[in-house]
N, C-alpha and C positions, 0 to 999 in steps of 0.2 A: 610550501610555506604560504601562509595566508596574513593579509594585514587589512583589518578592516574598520575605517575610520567613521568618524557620526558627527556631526556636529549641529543644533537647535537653537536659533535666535528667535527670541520673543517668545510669545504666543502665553499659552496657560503656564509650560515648564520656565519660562527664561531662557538666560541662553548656558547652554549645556551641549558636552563636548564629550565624545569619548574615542579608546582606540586599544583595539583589541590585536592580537597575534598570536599564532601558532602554527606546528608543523603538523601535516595529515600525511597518509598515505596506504599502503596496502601492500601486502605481499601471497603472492598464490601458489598453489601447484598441482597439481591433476598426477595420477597416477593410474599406470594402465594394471589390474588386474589377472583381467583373462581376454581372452578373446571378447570384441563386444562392452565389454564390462571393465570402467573406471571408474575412478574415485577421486573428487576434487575437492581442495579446502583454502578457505581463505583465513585474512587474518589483516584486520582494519583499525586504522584512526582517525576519526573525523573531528571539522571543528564548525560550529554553525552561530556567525553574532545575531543575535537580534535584528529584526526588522526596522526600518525607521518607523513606522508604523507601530510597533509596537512599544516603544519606547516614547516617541514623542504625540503620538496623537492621542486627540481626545476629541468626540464627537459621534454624532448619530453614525451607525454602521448599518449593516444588511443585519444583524442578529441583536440590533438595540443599541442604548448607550452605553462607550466603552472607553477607559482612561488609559493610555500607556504609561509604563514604566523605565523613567529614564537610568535606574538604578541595575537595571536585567545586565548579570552575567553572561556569558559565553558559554555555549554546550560546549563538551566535545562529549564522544561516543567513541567505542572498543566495540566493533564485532567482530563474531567469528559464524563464518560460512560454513557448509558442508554441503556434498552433493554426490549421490550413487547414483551411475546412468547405466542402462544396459542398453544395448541395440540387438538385433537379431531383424533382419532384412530390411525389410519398413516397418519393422514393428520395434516398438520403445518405450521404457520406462525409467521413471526418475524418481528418487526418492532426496528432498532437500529437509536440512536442518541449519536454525538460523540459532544466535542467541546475540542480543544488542543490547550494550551498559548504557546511560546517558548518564554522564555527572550537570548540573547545573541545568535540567530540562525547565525547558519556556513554557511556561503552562499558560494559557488564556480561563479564566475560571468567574464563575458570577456570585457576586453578592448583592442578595436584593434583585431586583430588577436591571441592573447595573452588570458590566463588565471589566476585570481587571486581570493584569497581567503581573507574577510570579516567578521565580525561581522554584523549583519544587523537590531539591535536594539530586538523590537518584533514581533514576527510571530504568527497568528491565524488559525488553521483549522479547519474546521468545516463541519458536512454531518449527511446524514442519509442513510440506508441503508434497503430495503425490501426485504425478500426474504420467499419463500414457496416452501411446496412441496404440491401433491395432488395426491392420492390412487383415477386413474379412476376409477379400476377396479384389481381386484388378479393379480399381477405382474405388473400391468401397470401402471408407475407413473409421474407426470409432475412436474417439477422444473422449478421452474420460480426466476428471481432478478431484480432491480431496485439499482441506486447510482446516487447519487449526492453530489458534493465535494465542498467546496471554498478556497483556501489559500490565503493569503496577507499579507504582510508587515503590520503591523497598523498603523505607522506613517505615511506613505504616499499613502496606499491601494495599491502597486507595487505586481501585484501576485510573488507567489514562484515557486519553482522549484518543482518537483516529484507530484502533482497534477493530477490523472486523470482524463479524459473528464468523463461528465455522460453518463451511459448506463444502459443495460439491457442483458439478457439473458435468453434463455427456452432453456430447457431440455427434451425429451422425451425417456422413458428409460421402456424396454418389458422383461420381463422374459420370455425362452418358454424350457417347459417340464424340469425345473431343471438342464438344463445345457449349455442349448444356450442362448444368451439375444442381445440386441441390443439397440443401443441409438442413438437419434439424435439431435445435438446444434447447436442452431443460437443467436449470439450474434452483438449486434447495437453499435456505442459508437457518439455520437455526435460531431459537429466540436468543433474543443478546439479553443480557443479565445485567453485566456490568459495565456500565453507564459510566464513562469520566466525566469530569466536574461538570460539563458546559454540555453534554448529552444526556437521553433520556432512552430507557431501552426501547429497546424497539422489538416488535413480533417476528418468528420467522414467517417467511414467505415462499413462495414457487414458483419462476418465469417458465413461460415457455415461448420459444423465438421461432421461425423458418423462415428458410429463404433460398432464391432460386435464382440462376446467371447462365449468359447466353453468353459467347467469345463470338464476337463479330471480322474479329483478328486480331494479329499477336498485341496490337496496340489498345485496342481498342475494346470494353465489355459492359454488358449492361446488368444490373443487378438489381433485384427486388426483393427486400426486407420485410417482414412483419415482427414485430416485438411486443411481447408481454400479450400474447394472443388471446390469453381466458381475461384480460382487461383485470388484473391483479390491483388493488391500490396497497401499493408500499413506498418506505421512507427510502429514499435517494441517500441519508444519509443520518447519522445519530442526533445531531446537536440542532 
């Protein structure tokens, strides 16, 4: 059970007081299959108040001028989880499925030049997610992913905010002689379309990473990174 109180003297709002309550919590269970091969699923209630922030402030921020709203509802959210995992020695696969209700989502959304904060009825998200690894060979392994995501409004299909594009990723990753190793990642993300209020789409893109590590001892190891190797320019994030 959650109880969480607000209270605002003076400023732009006056002074303004609130207090919210609710019970959350979750229930799970895995099931074995077959040899190797399970199957788990959950089943959630969440409750999330308002920021002080978003309710009482008003003033210059990192993305412009922005008013909160002292009037913001309480989320809560209903998910349900899913998840099929296979093993076979070192090698493994996962196949997940999510779907997430939000009643009363906190939306941050702009008008004008300006920024304000909403209630936005109900929000739906929904995806799946792939992901493996794979033993070539003694020390040598490949990681691979797959996502795909959807968010939206349900009353009028308006996507959301924080939604990312789908993509994928591989991993290539060597052990040698027990103390040196090496990896190499390239990851894809598709053009993102749908933009929530306070975002603007963004193109897809390409990374490619490597990197290489020495074990000096069991405590102790040194590591060298390169990121974004072809010098890519892309958005860190939508909004």
């Amino acid at each position: 059970g959650d109880t969480v109180k607000t209270e605002n003297s003076g400023g732009y709002f006056g002074d303004r007081a609130t207090s919210n309550a609710s019970l959350s919590g979750f229930a799970a269970a895995t099931f074995r299959l077959a040899e190797g091969l399970e199957l788990a699923v959950q089943g959630a209630h969440g409750f999330r108040d308002a920021l002080l922030s978003d309710r009482y402030y008003r003033g210059i921020s990192g993305r412009g001028f922005i008013t909160g709203n002292p009037d913001l509802e309480s989320e809560t959210a209903d998910q349900l989880d899913g998840a099929l995992r296979y093993r076979y020695g070192m090698s493994q696969l996962a196949l997940y499925g999510y779907l997430y209700r939000i009643d009363d989502l906190i939306e941050r959304y702009k008008s004008g030049n300006d920024y304000y904060f909403r209630n936005r009825g109900s929000a739906e998200m929904k995806g799946i997610e792939v992901e493996g690894s794979l033993e070539l060979s003694p020390g040598f392994s490949l990681q691979a992913g797959l996502q795909m995501l959807r968010g939206e409004v349900r009353d009028d299909g308006q996507p959301t905010d924080g939604v990312p594009a789908d993509g994928g990723f591989v991993v290539l990753r060597q052990e040698l002689g027990g103390r040196w190793w090496w990896m190499t990642r390239a990851a894809a993300y598709a053009r993102d379309e749908r933009a929530g209020p306070t975002e603007k789409p963004i193109p897809g893109f390409a990374l490619f990473d490597a990197g290489v590590g020495y074990r000096l001892s069991t405590a102790l190891e040194l590591q060298l990174y390169g990121r974004n190797l072809t010098d890519r320019p892309y958005s860190s994030s939508a909004d």
